[in-house]
C-alpha positions as CSV (number, residue, x, y, z in Angstrom):
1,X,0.0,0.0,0.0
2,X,2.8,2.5,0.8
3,X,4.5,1.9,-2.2
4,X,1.5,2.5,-4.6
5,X,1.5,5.9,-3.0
6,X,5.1,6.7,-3.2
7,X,4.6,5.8,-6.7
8,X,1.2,7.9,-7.0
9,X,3.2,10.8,-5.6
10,X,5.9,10.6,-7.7
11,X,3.9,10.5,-10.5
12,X,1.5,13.6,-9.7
13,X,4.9,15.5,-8.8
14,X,6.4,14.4,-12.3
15,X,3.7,15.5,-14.2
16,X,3.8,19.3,-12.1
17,X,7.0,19.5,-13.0
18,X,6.4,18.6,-17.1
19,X,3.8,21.2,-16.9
20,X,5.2,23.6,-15.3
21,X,8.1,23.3,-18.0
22,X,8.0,26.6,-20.2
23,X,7.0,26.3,-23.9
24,X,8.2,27.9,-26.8
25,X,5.4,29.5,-28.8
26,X,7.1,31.2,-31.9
27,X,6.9,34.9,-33.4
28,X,3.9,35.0,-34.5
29,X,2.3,35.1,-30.5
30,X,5.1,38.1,-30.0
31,X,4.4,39.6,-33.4
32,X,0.6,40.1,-32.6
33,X,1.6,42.4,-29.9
34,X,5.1,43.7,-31.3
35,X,4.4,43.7,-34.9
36,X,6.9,46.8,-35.7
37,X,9.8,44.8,-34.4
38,X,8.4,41.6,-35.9
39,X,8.1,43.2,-39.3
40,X,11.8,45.0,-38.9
41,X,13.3,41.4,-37.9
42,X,11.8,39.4,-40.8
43,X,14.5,41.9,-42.6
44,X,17.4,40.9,-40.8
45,X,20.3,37.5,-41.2
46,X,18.1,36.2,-38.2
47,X,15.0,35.7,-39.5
48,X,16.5,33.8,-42.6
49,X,19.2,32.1,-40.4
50,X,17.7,28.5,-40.9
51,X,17.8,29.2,-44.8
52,X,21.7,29.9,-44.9
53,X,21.9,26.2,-44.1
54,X,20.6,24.8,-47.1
55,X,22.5,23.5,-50.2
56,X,24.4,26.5,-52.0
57,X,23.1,28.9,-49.6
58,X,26.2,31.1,-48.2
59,X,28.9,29.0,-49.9
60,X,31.7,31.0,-49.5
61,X,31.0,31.3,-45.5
62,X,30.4,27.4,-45.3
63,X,33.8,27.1,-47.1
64,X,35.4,29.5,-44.4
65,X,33.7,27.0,-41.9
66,X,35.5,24.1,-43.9
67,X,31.9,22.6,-44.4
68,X,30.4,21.3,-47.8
69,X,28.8,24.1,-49.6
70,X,26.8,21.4,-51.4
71,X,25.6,19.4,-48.7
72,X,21.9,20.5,-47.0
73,X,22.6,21.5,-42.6
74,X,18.7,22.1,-42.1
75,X,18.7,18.4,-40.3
76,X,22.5,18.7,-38.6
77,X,22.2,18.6,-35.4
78,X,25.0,21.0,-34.7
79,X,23.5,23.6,-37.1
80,X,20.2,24.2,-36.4
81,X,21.1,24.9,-32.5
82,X,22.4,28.6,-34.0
83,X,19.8,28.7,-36.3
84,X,16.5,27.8,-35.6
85,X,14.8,29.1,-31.6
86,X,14.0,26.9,-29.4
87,X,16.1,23.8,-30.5
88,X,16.7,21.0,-28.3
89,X,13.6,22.4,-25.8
90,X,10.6,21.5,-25.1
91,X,8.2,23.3,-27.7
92,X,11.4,24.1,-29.9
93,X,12.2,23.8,-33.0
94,X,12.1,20.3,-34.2
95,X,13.8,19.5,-37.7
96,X,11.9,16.5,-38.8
97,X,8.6,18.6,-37.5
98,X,9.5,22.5,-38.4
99,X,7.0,25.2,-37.0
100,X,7.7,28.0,-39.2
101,X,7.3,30.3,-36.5
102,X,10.4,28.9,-35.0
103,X,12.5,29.0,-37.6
104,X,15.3,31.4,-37.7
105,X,16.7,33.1,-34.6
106,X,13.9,34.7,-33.3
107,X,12.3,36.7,-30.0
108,X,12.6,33.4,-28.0
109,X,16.5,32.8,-28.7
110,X,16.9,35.7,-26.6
111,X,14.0,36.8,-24.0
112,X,13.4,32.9,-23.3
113,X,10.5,30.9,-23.9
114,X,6.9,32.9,-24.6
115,X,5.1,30.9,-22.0
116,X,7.5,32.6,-19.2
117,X,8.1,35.7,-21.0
118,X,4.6,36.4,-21.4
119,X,4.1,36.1,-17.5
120,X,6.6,38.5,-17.0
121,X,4.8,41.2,-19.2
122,X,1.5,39.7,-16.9
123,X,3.2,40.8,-14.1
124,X,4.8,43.9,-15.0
125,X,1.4,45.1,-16.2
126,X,-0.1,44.2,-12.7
127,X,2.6,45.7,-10.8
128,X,2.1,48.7,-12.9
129,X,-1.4,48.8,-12.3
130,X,-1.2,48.5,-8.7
131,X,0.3,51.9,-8.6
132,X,-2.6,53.2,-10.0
133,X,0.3,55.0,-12.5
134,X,-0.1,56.1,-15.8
135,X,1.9,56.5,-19.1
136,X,1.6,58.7,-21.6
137,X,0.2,57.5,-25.1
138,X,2.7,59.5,-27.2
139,X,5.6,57.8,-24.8
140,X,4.1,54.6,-25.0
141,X,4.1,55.0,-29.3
142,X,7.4,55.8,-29.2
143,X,9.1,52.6,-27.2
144,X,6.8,50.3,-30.0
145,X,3.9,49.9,-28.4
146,X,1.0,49.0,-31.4
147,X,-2.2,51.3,-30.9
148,X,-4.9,49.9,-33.7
C-alpha cells in the first residue's frame, strides 16, 4: 500500500513538473503584440538564419567553416542549434517537425520561452497597475507599443 502511494506521488509531482516546464510558442504570439519589431526582424540575417543552411546557400562562408557548400545542414544537429529558436527544448524547433514560426533566430532565442516571457509582461502590467500609475500615449508609441 505504501508503495503504490510513493509511486502515486511521484507521478503527480512528475507530471507538475512537465507542466510547469515553459513552452516555446514562436513569433507569431510576440508579433501580434510587437508587430513593428516583428516586421523589422523578418529583414534581418536572423529571420532567414535556418535558410543559410541549405545546399548553395552562403557558400563562401560554409567554405570558411570548412563545411560542404553542397551538402543540405537544415537536419544537422549541430546547425540548427544557431539557427532555428527553441532547439533541443521543449516546444522548440524540431527538424523532422519545423514550426515555421520557429525557424530562424527569433524573440525566444533571446528573451526565453513565450510561455514565461509572457508572464513577466503579466506581471509587470499588474505591478504597474497597482500603482494606479499612468503612461503617456505618445511615450508609449514611441518605445513600440501597437495602438490599432
Amino acid at each position: 500500500m505504501r508503495s503504490r502511494l510513493l509511486l502515486a506521488a511521484i507521478l503527480l509531482l512528475s507530471a507538475a513538473t512537465a507542466a510547469a516546464a515553459p513552452n516555446y510558442e514562436g513569433r507569431k504570439k510576440c508579433g501580434s503584440c510587437h508587430r513593428s519589431q516583428l516586421e523589422s526582424w523578418e529583414k534581418t540575417a536572423h529571420a532567414k538564419a535556418l535558410d543559410s543552411l541549405a545546399p548553395k546557400a552562403k557558400a563562401e562562408a560554409k567554405k570558411k567553416a570548412r563545411l560542404d557548400p553542397n551538402k543540405d545542414y537544415r537536419q544537422d544537429p549541430d546547425c540548427v542549434g544557431c539557427h532555428s529558436t527553441g532547439f533541443s527544448h521543449e516546444g522548440g524547433y524540431e527538424p523532422k517537425e519545423p514550426s515555421k514560426y520557429l525557424t530562424g533566430v527569433g524573440c525566444e532565442t533571446c528573451h526565453g520561452a513565450g510561455s514565461e516571457y509572457r508572464l513577466l509582461h503579466r506581471k509587470a502590467g499588474q505591478a504597474f497597475e497597482k500603482k494606479k500609475q499612468t503612461t503617456a500615449r505618445q511615450q508609449l508609441a514611441e518605445a513600440g507599443q501597437e495602438f490599432q
